[in-house]
C-alpha positions in Angstrom: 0.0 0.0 0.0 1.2 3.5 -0.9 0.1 6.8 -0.7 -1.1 6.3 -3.7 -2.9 3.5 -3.8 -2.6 -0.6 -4.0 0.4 -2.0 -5.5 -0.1 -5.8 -6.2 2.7 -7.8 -7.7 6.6 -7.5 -8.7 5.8 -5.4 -12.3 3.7 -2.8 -10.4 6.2 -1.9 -7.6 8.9 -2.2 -10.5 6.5 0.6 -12.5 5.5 2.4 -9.4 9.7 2.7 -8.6 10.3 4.0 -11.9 7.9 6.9 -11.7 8.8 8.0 -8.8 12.6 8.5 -10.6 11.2 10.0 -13.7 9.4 12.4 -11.8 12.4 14.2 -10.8 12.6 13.1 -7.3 16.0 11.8 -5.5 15.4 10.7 -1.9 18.3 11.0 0.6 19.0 10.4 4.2 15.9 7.8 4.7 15.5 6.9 8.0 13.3 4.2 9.7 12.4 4.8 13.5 10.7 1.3 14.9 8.5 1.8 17.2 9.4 0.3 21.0 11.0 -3.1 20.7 10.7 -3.9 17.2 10.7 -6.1 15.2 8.4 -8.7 16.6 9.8 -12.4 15.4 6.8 -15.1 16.1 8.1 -18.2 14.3 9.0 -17.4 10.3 7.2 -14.6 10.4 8.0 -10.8 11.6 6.2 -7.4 11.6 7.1 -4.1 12.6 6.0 -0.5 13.0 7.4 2.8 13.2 8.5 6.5 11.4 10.4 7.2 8.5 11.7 10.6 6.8 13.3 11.5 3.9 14.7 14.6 1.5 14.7 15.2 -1.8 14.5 18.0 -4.0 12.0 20.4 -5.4 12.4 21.1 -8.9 14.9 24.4 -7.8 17.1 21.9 -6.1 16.1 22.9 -2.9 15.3 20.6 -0.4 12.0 19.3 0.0 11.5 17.3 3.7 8.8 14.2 3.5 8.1 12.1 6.7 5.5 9.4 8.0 4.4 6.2 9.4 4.8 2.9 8.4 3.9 -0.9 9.0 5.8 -4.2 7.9 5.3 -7.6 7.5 8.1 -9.9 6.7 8.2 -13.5 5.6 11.1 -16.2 6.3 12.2 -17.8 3.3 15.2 -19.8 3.7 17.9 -18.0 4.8 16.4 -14.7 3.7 13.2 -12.4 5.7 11.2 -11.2 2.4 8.6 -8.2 2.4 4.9 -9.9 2.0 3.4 -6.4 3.1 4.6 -3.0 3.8 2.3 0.1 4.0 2.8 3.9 4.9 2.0 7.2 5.2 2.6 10.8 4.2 2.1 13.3 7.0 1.7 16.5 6.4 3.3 19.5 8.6 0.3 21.6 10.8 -1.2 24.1 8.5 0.0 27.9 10.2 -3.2 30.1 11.2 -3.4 33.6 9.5 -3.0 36.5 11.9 -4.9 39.2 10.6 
């Protein structure tokens, strides 16, 4: 799930990746915060929650801060933990009152 919708399957998180790119933005400094004591392991199976932020860059150059929430799921698969689900958030900052 992403802020913009369902992505179901390698080719559309593949396409979704790629527009992203071609649409000018360049992510830098991402950061994952998990929440607490995270992840949780039960068995072959492990899920986790938390905040993330990034930067990229308006169309100027300038810098453009981005930040949310997130949730994970992760599947054991030999000796490797693949993504079955992961879904997040945009937050936006508090809109500023006018002072008149």
């Amino acid at each position: 799930m992403s802020d913009r919708g369902l992505l179901k399957g390698r080719q559309a998180i593949e396409q979704w990746y790629a527009d992203v790119f071609k649409s000018g933005w360049k992510p830098k400094d991402h950061i994952g915060h998990p929440d607490g004591t995270q992840p949780h392991v039960v068995g072959m199976m492990a899920w986790e929650t938390g905040q993330w932020s990034e930067t990229g860059q308006d169309k100027n150059g300038g810098p453009v801060p981005i930040k949310g929430y997130y949730g994970a799921l992760d599947i054991r698969e030999g000796d490797d933990w693949k993504i079955q689900m992961l879904t997040y958030n945009l937050t936006t900052a508090p809109a500023v009152a006018e002072t008149k």
